[in-house]
C-alpha angles and dihedrals in degrees: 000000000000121000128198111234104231106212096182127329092241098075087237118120112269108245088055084049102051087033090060095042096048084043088046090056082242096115128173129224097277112208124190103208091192119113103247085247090069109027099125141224084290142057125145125247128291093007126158129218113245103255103233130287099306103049116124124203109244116248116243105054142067107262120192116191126204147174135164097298107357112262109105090045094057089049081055090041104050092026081063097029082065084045089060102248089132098172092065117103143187116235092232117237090005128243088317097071095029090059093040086051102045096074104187088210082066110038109014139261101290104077093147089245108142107197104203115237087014 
Protein backbone atom coordinates (compact mmCIF):
# COMPACT_ATOMS: atom_id res chain seq x y z
CA UNK A 1 0.00 0.00 0.00
CA UNK A 2 1.45 3.60 -0.95
CA UNK A 3 0.60 6.51 0.98
CA UNK A 4 0.94 10.14 -0.04
CA UNK A 5 3.09 12.18 2.66
CA UNK A 6 1.13 14.94 3.41
CA UNK A 7 3.88 18.18 4.33
CA UNK A 8 1.35 20.58 5.14
CA UNK A 9 -2.04 20.82 3.73
CA UNK A 10 -1.37 24.42 2.29
CA UNK A 11 0.75 23.41 -0.59
CA UNK A 12 3.65 25.91 0.96
CA UNK A 13 6.84 24.48 1.89
CA UNK A 14 6.87 23.47 5.16
CA UNK A 15 9.21 25.44 6.86
CA UNK A 16 7.14 28.77 5.47
CA UNK A 17 4.14 26.94 6.78
CA UNK A 18 5.18 26.14 10.11
CA UNK A 19 7.12 29.47 10.12
CA UNK A 20 3.25 31.72 9.45
CA UNK A 21 1.21 29.63 11.88
CA UNK A 22 3.85 29.80 14.94
CA UNK A 23 4.15 33.85 13.85
CA UNK A 24 0.42 33.95 13.67
CA UNK A 25 0.20 32.61 17.53
CA UNK A 26 -1.88 29.14 15.54
CA UNK A 27 0.68 26.61 16.42
CA UNK A 28 0.51 22.99 15.90
CA UNK A 29 1.51 20.09 18.31
CA UNK A 30 5.22 20.07 17.50
CA UNK A 31 6.79 16.66 18.04
CA UNK A 32 10.63 15.95 17.96
CA UNK A 33 10.78 12.34 16.82
CA UNK A 34 14.48 12.17 17.74
CA UNK A 35 15.54 9.96 20.55
CA UNK A 36 16.77 12.54 23.33
CA UNK A 37 20.70 10.89 22.56
CA UNK A 38 20.69 12.25 19.60
CA UNK A 39 18.35 15.51 19.69
CA UNK A 40 20.89 18.15 18.34
CA UNK A 41 22.18 21.81 19.03
CA UNK A 42 18.45 22.92 17.67
CA UNK A 43 14.56 22.38 18.40
CA UNK A 44 11.94 24.92 17.96
CA UNK A 45 9.91 26.50 20.84
CA UNK A 46 7.44 24.89 22.93
CA UNK A 47 8.27 21.05 21.32
CA UNK A 48 7.58 17.92 22.88
CA UNK A 49 9.72 14.65 22.83
CA UNK A 50 7.91 11.65 20.98
CA UNK A 51 6.93 9.75 23.47
CA UNK A 52 8.42 6.14 22.46
CA UNK A 53 7.34 3.81 19.89
CA UNK A 54 4.12 3.51 20.77
CA UNK A 55 3.00 7.11 21.15
CA UNK A 56 0.05 8.10 19.08
CA UNK A 57 -0.83 12.16 17.96
CA UNK A 58 -3.96 13.13 19.45
CA UNK A 59 -6.46 13.63 17.35
CA UNK A 60 -7.69 16.70 17.23
CA UNK A 61 -5.22 18.56 16.69
CA UNK A 62 -2.40 19.46 13.83
CA UNK A 63 0.65 17.60 14.71
CA UNK A 64 4.12 18.44 12.86
CA UNK A 65 6.60 16.29 13.38
CA UNK A 66 10.60 17.13 13.05
CA UNK A 67 13.90 16.01 13.49
CA UNK A 68 17.35 17.18 12.22
CA UNK A 69 16.61 16.59 8.12
CA UNK A 70 13.56 15.24 7.84
CA UNK A 71 13.74 11.36 7.44
CA UNK A 72 12.82 9.91 10.37
CA UNK A 73 9.69 12.45 10.66
CA UNK A 74 8.27 11.48 7.40
CA UNK A 75 8.66 7.46 8.47
CA UNK A 76 6.26 8.87 11.89
CA UNK A 77 4.42 10.74 9.81
CA UNK A 78 3.44 8.36 7.02
CA UNK A 79 3.74 5.21 9.45
CA UNK A 80 0.53 7.32 11.47
CA UNK A 81 -0.83 8.89 8.61
CA UNK A 82 -1.67 4.93 7.51
CA UNK A 83 -2.82 4.64 10.95
CA UNK A 84 -5.24 7.27 10.28
CA UNK A 85 -3.99 9.93 12.29
CA UNK A 86 -4.37 12.53 8.98
CA UNK A 87 -3.58 15.72 10.76
CA UNK A 88 -0.27 14.67 11.40
CA UNK A 89 2.58 16.23 9.17
CA UNK A 90 6.25 16.01 8.43
CA UNK A 91 8.23 19.34 8.77
CA UNK A 92 9.77 18.95 5.22
CA UNK A 93 13.72 18.95 5.00
CA UNK A 94 13.94 19.02 9.01
CA UNK A 95 15.41 21.67 11.19
CA UNK A 96 18.19 21.89 8.86
CA UNK A 97 16.40 23.44 6.18
CA UNK A 98 14.08 25.11 8.31
CA UNK A 99 16.84 26.83 10.00
CA UNK A 100 18.91 27.46 6.39
CA UNK A 101 15.29 29.00 4.96
CA UNK A 102 14.18 31.25 7.85
CA UNK A 103 16.69 34.02 7.16
CA UNK A 104 16.27 36.51 10.32
CA UNK A 105 17.39 39.87 7.68
CA UNK A 106 14.12 38.96 6.04
CA UNK A 107 11.58 37.98 8.63
CA UNK A 108 12.80 39.04 12.07
CA UNK A 109 14.51 37.54 15.05
CA UNK A 110 11.91 35.37 16.32
CA UNK A 111 11.97 32.41 14.02
CA UNK A 112 10.92 29.85 16.98
CA UNK A 113 14.48 28.10 16.59
CA UNK A 114 15.87 27.01 20.52
CA UNK A 115 19.80 26.32 20.23
CA UNK A 116 20.54 24.07 23.17
CA UNK A 117 23.41 25.43 25.77
CA UNK A 118 23.09 28.60 24.17
Amino acid sequence: MRVKIHYDQDGVPGDAALFRRLREGDPPVLVDVRPASEAGELSLAGAVAAGGPGWTPPPDRDVVLFDDDGAAAAAAATRLQAAGYSRVRALFGGLALYDFALDPAVVGDEVFLVRRGA
